[in-house]
N, C-alpha and C positions, 0 to 999 in steps of 0.2 A: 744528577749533579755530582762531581767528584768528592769523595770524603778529605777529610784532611788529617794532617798528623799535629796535635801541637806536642810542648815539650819544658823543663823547667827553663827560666828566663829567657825564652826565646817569647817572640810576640805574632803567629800566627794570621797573616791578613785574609786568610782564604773569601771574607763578604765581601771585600775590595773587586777581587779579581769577579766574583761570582755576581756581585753587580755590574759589573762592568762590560760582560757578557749577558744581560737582556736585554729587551728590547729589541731585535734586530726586523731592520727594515724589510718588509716582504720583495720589498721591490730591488733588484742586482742588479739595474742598470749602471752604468759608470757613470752619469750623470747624478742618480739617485744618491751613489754610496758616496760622490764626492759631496753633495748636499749632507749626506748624513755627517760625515764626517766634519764637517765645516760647523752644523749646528752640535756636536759633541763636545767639542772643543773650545773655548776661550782665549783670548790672550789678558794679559794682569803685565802689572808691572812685572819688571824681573829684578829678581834680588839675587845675590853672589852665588849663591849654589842652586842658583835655579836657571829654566831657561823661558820664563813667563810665558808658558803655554798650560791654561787652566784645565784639572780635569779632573772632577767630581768634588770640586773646591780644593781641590790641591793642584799645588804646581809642581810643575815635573822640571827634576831633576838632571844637571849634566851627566853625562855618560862619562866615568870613569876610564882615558883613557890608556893604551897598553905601558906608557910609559909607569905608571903607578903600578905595575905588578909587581913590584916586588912587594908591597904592604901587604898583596893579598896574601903571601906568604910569610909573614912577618912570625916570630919565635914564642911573642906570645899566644898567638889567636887563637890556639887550644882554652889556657887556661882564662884568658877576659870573653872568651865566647862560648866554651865549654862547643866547640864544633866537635867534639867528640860525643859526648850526648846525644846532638844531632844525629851524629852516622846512626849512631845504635840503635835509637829510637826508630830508622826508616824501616816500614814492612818492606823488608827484601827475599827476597825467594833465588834462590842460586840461578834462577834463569828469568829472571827480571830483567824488562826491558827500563832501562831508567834514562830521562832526558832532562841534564841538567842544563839549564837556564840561563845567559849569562854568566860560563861556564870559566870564563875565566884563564885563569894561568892550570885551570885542571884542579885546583883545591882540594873539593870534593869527590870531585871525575875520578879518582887514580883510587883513595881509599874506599869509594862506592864499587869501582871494577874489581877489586879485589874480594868482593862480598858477593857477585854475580857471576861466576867466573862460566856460566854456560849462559849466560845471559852479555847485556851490552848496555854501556852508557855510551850516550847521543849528547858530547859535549857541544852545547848551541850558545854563537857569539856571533856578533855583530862585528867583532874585528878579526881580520885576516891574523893579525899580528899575535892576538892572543892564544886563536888556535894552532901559527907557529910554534908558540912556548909548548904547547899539550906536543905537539907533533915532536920535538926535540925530545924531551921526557919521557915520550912514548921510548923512541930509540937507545936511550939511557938506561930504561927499567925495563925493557921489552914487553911492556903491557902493549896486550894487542886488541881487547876488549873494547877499547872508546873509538868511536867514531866520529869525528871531527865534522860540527854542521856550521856551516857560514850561509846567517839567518840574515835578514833583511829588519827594520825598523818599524816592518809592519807584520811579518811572515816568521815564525818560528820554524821553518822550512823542515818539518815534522812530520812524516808521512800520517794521513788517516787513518786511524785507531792501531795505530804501531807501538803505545806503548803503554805501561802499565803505573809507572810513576810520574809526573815531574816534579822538579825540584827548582825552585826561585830563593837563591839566598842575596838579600841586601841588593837585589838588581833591580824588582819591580818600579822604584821610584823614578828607577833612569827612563823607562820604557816611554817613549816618545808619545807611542800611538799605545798604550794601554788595549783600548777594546779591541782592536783587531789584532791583537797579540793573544788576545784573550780566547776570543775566538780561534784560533789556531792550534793553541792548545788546549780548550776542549775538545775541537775536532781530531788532532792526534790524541785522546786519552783513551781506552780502552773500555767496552763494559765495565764498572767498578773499580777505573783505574784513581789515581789519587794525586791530587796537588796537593805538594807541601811548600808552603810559601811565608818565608821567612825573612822579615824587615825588622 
């Protein structure tokens, strides 16, 4: 199972993800996994920042979408997040493979590539729109390092054991389908590779 990194005031869910990922059904058929997935899942009421789909007694989250990016880049989020601690804190190796998670307007994507620079971050989103933003930025700072993944809601579109980090900040709650997200990025994580996952 992947290790984890915690950090000061940051809150580490790595048992979340890592239960979230047992259990899996022997059986692959599409009939099976839709049954699996049918009994995983709940529906609950839904309440304003939720989208009453139950899953592991929590309900999940709307999906943040591209129109709010500029918050994610907002002036304080250094110092009310200490996102700088974060970086520091990540085991990087100048040729680390790193795949950031709902990856956003690039946040983390840009100052992680600067720290791998024979290595690569794997910025993973569910919106076109937001990997435009990384794609613009790219052309601005000429960072060439990230490679832009447009993941599906159930698919971290990750290749198998391609990398060595991932990274999940404030995203996992949006994550629709959780386990098979999960699943995905174990199967992309490397022998000894490491989720850091950060709500």
């Amino acid at each position: 199972m992947p290790r984890t990194v915690s950090f000061v005031d940051f809150l580490v869910l790595c048992a979340l993800l890592s239960a979230s990922i047992t259990g899996c059904s022997a059986d692959s058929s599409p009939a099976a996994a839709e049954s699996d997935t049918q009994s995983r899942y709940t529906q609950g009421a839904v309440n304003y920042d939720g989208i009453g789909k139950i899953y592991m007694g929590r309900e999940i989250s709307h999906v943040m979408g591209h129109r709010g990016a500029a918050w994610l880049e907002r002036s304080d989020r250094v110092a009310s997040e200490r996102t700088d601690l974060l970086i520091d804190l990540l085991p990087l190796k100048p040729n680390s493979v790193v795949a950031d998670i709902g990856a956003g307007t690039g946040y983390f994507a840009f100052p992680i590539a600067e720290r791998v620079p024979q290595g690569r971050v794997l910025a993973v989103d569910i919106q076109q729109e937001m990997l435009d933003i990384i794609s613009d930025r790219q052309r601005e700072s000429g960072v060439e390092n990230i490679e832009r993944l447009l993941s599906t809601e159930q698919d971290p579109a990750l290749p198998v054991s391609s990398v060595d980090l991932v990274l999940i900040v404030d995203a996992y709650h949006e994550f629709s389908f959780p386990y098979e997200m999960g699943k995905g990025i174990q199967a992309a994580l490397r022998p000894g590779g490491i989720l850091a996952l950060v709500e």
